[in-house]
C-alpha positions in Angstrom: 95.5 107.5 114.2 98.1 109.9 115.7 100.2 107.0 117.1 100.3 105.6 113.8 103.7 106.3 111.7 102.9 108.2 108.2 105.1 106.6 105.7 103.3 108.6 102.2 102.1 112.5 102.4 100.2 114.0 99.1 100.1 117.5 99.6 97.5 119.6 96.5 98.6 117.1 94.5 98.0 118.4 90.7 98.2 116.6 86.9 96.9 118.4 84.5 97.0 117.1 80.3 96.8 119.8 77.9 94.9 119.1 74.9 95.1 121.6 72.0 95.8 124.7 72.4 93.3 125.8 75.1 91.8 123.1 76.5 93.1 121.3 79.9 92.6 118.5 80.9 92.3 118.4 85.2 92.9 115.0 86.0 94.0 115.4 89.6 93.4 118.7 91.0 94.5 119.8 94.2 94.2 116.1 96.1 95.9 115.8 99.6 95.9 112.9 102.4 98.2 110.5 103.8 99.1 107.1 104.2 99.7 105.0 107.3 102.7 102.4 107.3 101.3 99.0 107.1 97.9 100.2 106.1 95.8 99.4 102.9 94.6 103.2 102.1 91.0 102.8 99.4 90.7 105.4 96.6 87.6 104.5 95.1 85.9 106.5 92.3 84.0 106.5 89.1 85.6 105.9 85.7 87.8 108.8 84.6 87.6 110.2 88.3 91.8 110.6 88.6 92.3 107.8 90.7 95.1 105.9 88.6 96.4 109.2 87.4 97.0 109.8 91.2 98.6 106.7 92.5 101.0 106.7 89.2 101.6 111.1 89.7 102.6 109.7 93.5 105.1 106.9 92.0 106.7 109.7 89.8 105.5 108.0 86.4 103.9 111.0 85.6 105.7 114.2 86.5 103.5 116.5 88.4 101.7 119.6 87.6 101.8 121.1 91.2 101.8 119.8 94.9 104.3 117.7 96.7 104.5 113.8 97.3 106.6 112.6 100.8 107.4 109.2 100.9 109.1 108.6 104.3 110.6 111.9 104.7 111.6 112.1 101.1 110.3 114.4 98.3 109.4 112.0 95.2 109.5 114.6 92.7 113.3 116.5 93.7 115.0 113.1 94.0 118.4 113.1 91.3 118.4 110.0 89.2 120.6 107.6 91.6 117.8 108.4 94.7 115.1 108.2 92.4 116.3 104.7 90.9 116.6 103.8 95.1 112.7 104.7 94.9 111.7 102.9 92.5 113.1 99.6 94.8 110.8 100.5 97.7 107.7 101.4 95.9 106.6 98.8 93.0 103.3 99.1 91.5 100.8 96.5 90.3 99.0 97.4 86.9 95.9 97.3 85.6 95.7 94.9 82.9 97.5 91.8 83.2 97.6 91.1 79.4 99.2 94.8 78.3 101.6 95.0 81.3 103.7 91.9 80.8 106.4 92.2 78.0 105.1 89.1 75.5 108.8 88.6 74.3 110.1 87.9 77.8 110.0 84.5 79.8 108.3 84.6 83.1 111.9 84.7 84.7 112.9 87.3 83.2 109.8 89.6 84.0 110.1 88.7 87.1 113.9 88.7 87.6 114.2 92.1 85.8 114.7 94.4 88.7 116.7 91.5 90.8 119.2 92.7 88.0 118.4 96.5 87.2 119.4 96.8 91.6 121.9 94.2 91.7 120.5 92.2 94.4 121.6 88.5 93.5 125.0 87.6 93.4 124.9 85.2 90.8 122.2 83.5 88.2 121.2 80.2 90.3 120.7 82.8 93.2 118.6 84.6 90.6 117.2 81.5 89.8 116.2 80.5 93.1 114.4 83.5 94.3 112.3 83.6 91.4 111.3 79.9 92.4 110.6 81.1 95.7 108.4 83.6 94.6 106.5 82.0 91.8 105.6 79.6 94.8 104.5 82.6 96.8 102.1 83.9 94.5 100.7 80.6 94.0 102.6 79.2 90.7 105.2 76.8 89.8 108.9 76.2 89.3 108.3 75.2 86.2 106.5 78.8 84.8 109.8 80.1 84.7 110.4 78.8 81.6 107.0 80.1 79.7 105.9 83.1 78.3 103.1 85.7 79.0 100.6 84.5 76.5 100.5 80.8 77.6 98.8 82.0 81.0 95.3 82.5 82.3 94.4 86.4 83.6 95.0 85.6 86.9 98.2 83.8 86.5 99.3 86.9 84.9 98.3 88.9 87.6 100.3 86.9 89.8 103.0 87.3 87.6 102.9 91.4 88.0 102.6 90.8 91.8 105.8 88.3 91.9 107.2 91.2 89.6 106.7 93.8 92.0 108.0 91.7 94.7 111.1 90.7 93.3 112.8 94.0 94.6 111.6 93.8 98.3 109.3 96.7 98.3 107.7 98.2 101.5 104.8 100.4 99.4 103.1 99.2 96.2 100.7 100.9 94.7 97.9 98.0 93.4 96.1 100.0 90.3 93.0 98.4 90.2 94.6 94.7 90.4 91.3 92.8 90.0 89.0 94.7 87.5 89.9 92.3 84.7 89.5 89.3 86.3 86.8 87.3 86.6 84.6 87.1 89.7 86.1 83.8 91.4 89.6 84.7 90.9 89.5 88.6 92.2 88.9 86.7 96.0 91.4 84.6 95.2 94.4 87.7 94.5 92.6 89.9 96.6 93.1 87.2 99.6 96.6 86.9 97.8 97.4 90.6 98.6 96.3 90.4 101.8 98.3 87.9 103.2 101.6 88.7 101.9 101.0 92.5 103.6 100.8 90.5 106.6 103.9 88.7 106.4 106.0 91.6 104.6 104.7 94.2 106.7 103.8 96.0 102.8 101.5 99.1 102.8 99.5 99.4 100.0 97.6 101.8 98.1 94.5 100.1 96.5 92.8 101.6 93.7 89.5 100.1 92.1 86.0 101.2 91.7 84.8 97.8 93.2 83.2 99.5 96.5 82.1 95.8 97.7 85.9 95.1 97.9 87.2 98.1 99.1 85.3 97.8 101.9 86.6 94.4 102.6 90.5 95.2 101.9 90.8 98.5 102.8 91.9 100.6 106.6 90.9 103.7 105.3 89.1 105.0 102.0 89.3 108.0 99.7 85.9 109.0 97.6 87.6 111.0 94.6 85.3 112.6 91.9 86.5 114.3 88.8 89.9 115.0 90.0 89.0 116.4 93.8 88.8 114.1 97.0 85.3 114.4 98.1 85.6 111.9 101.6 87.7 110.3 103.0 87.7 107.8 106.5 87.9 104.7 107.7 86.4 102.1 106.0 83.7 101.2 108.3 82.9 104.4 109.5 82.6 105.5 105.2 80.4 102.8 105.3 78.1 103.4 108.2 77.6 106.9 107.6 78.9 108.5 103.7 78.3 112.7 104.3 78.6 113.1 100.5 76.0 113.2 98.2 78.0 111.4 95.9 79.7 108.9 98.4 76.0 108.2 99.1 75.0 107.9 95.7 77.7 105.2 95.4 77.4 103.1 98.2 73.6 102.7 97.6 74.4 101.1 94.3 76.2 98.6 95.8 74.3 95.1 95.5 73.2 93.4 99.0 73.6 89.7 98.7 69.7 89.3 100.4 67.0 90.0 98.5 64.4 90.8 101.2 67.5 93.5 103.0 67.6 94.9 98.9 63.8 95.0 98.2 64.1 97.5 101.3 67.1 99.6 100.8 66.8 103.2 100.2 68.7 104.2 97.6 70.7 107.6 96.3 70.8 107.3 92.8 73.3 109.7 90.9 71.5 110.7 88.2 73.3 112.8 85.2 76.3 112.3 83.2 79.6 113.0 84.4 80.7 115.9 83.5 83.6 116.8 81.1 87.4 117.3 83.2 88.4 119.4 80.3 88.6 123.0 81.7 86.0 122.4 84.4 84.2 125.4 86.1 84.5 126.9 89.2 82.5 125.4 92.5 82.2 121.4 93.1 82.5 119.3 90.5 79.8 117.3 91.6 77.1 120.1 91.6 75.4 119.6 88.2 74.6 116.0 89.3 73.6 116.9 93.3 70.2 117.3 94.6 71.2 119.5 97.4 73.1 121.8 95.0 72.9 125.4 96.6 74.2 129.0 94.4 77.7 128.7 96.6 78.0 125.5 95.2 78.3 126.8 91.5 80.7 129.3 92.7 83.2 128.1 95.4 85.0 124.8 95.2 84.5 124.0 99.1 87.6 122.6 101.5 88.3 119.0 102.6 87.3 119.4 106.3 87.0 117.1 109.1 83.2 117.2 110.8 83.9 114.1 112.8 87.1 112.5 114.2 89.0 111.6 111.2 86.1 111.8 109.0 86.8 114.9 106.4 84.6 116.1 103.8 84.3 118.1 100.9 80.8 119.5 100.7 79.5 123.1 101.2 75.8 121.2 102.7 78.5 119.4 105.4 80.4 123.0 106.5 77.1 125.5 106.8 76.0 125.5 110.5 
């Protein structure tokens, strides 16, 4: 992807929590890759494996413990306030929960008008007005929500909500933090398809976070495996899929359902078995060594590099690196 234009760069990105006096919590430890413009970059991971912690360290909604973040030439974490509040219009985020991330107190036109105000981009309320109609129609509601408030919607309305939100500022990167999770099954297709056709026609680039490896693999360019804080894999989406290198890239993918029983019935599988282990002052070597089959002394010891074995395919396993 050389002729492709980088728009984000993570360099050892760290955040760290302390808890008590001693103890230290890891969350993201030392995490680097890049995003393409116009992509839709995975990171995919267990529960409690960093992955939100990373994508809202990147948007500068936590404040880093080490590493550097480049959006576009610019250093997220040295910007001054006036730079940092012409960030925030360009990248937008897309939370979570759709029930906890809308104010309750607010009308939908107001959520969504909010940062129309906060950057002064309407030059007076009916032309306020009027692209908040234009978007509630591009997310899939009506004029008539602008009137309402949070609790008299359905979960997906409200996620469309926080997308129209995000939206209202015209951004170019949004970071989508696990968008569909709460959602039932018949209306994740329906925002995921959502998602993907508006980055076609506003030329967004997203960063998609989720555990959902089913979905990842259909929305995603590229994909990042993170486990406990570290990024383990990371390639393109089909090739991740043809052929995981990690252990525990393979442990997840074989869990994945196959919607044909006889193609299931025959599957091999690479369970993970074990518990995840604790992030709180973690010891030296790979994380995922307590949990791996192939686990070898140097594995306990040395916490091995992210390194590319095939084109554009990188790994972070000591089994991948011997000769």
């Amino acid at each position: 992807m050389t002729d492709r234009e980088t728009l984000l760069e993570v360099r050892n990105l760290k955040k760290h929590f302390k808890i008590g006096r001693k103890s230290i919590v890891k969350a993201v430890d030392d995490v680097s890759f890049d995003v393409f413009r116009g992509e839709t970059f995975g990171l995919v991971g267990e529960s409690g494996c960093g992955k939100t912690t990373c994508g809202k360290t990147i948007l500068g909604l936590h404040k880093p413990t080490g590493g550097e973040v480049i959006y576009d030439g610019m250093d997220v974490h040295a910007l001054d306030s006036d730079r940092k509040k012409d960030f925030t219009k360009i990248a937008q985020i897309v939370f979570q929960d759709p029930y906890s991330s809308l104010d309750p107190r607010m009308t939908v036109g107001d959520i969504i008008g909010e940062g129309m105000d906060i950057h002064h981009l309407c030059k007076d309320k009916g032309e306020r007005e009027e692209r908040v109609f234009d978007l509630l129609q591009t997310v899939g509601l009506n004029r008539e929500h602008i009137n309402r408030f949070p609790h008299e919607f359905s979960g997906g309305q409200r996620q469309r909500i926080g997308i129209a939100r995000a939206l209202a500022v015209e951004p170019e990167f949004i970071v989508c933090d696990e968008p569909i999770s709460a959602l039932d099954v018949s209306i994740q297709a329906q925002i995921v398809n959502l998602l993907m056709q508006l980055q076609r026609e506003k030329q967004l680039t997203y960063l998609f976070i989720t555990h959902n490896l089913a979905m990842i693999k259909y929305i995603s360019d590229r994909v990042g495996v993170m486990y406990l804080g570290n990024l383990v894999e990371l390639a393109g989406s089909k090739q991740l899929y043809e052929m995981p290198y990690h252990p525990y890239t393979q442990g997840l993918l074989s869990s994945v359902p196959v919607p044909d029983p006889r193609i299931e019935r025959r599957k091999e599988t690479a369970p993970l078995r074990g518990e995840i282990p604790t992030s709180i002052n973690p010891p030296p070597g790979c994380r995922f060594a307590s949990r791996c089959d192939y686990a070898r002394e140097v594995c306990y010891e040395v916490m091995p590099p992210l390194i590319e074995i095939e084109d554009e395919h990188f790994v972070a396993c000591h089994l991948m690196a011997s000769p």
